[in-house]
C-alpha positions in Angstrom: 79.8 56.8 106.7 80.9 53.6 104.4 84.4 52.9 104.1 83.5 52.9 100.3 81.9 56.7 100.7 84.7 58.1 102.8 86.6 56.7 99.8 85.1 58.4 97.6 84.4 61.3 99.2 88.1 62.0 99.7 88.6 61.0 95.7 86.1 63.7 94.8 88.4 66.7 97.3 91.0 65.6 95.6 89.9 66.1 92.3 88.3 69.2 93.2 91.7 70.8 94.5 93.9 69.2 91.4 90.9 71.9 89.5 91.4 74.3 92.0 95.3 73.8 91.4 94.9 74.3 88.1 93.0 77.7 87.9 95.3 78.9 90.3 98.1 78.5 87.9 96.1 80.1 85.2 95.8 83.2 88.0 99.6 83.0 88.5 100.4 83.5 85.4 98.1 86.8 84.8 95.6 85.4 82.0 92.6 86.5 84.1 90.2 85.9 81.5 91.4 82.4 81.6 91.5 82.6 85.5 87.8 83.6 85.5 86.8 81.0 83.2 88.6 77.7 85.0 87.1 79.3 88.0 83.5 80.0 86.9 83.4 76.0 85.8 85.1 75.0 89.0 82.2 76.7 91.0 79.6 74.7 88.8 81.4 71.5 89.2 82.4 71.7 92.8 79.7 73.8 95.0 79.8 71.3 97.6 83.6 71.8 98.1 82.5 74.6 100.4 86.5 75.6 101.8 87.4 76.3 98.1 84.3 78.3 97.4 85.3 81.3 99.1 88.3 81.4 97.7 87.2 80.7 94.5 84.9 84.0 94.8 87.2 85.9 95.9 89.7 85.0 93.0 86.9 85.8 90.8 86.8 88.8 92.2 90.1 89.8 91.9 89.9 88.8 87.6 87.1 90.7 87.3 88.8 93.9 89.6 92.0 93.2 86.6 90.1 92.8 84.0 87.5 95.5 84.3 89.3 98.0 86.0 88.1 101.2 87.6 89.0 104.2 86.4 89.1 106.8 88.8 88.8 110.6 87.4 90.4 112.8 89.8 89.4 116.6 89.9 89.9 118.8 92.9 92.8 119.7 94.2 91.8 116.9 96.9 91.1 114.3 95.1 94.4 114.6 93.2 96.4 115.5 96.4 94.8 112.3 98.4 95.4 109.8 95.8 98.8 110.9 95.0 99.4 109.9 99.1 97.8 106.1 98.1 100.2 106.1 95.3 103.2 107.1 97.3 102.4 105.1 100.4 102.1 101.9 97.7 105.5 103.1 96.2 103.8 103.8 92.7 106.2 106.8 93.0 105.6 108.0 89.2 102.1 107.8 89.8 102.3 109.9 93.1 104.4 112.1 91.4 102.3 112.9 88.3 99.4 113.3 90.8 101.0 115.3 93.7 102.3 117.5 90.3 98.6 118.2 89.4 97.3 119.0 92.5 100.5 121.3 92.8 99.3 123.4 90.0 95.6 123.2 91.2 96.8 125.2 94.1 100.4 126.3 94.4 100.5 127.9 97.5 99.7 124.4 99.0 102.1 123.4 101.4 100.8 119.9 102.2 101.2 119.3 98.3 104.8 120.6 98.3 105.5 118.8 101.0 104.2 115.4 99.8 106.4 116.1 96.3 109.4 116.9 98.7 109.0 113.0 100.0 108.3 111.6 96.7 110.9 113.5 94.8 113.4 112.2 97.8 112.2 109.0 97.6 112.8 108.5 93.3 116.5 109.7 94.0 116.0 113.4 93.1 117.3 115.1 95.6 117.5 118.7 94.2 114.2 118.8 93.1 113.1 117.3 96.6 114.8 120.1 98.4 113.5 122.4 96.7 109.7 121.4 97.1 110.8 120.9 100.9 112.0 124.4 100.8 108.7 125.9 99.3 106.6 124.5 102.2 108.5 125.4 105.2 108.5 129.1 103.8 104.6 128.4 103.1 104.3 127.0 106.8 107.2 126.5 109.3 105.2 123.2 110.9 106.7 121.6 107.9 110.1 121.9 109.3 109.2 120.1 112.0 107.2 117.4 110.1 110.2 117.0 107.9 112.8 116.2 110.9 110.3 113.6 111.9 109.9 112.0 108.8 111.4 108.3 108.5 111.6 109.0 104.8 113.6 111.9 105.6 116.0 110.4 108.1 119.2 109.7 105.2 119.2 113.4 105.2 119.6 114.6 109.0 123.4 115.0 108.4 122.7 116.7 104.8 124.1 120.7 105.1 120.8 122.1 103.2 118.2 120.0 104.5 119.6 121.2 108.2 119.3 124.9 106.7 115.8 124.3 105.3 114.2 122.4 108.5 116.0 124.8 111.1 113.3 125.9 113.3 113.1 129.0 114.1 
């Protein structure tokens, strides 16, 4: 390769991620549409800027995934129960909540679904309630007690009076 072509070659990658730079400030800021635009006329200006590419699909992925989004309809007491467990476990506590709440009433005597609102109620601050969903399962199923003393999200309250009395295996 020519001096003059290496040159040039290098001028073009530079231009190409000064674009790239550009549409990932777009991204950054959360004007997807914008995102997806900048990055749709990157990939038709650059498609031999083969290291970007993939990145640039998968950014165009991710506009699409925010500006499209799914929506999920949850019905069974599963479906409910399971996603309120994503929610929790991505800390979208409210969302948990609302969800572990619906598959509660979808099957009250559940004690995984008390259970799981005894973690999330703990984890928002709300102690009382917490207990009391904690409370609910272990009389459902005593394995809860057990789960409960094992439970990182748990461990503030090993020195708490009623959480001793509730998880007391017997």
């Amino acid at each position: 390769m020519t001096a003059e072509k290496t040159k040039t070659r290098k001028d073009e990658y530079e231009k190409a991620l000064a674009a790239y730079g550009q549409s990932m400030k777009i991204f950054h800021k959360g004007d997807f549409a914008k995102a997806q635009e900048s990055l749709t006329a990157f990939m038709k200006k650059y498609p031999e800027e083969r290291e970007l590419m993939d990145r640039v699909r998968i950014y165009l992925s991710i506009c699409e995934s925010r500006l499209h989004p799914v929506k999920i309809s949850h019905k069974s007491f599963e479906e409910h129960y399971l996603w309120g467990l994503v929610y929790l476990n991505r800390k979208d506590f409210e969302q948990a909540h609302k969800l572990l709440h619906i598959a509660h009433g979808q099957d009250p005597k559940s004690g995984k679904a008390l259970y799981a609102l005894a973690i999330v109620n703990h984890l928002m601050g709300r102690e009382s309630e917490g207990m009391d969903f904690l409370e609910k399962a272990v009389g459902l199923d005593s394995e809860f007690a057990v789960l409960a003393r094992n439970e990182s999200d748990f461990e503030s309250l090993l020195k708490d009076q009623r959480f001793n009395q509730i998880t007391q295996v017997q």
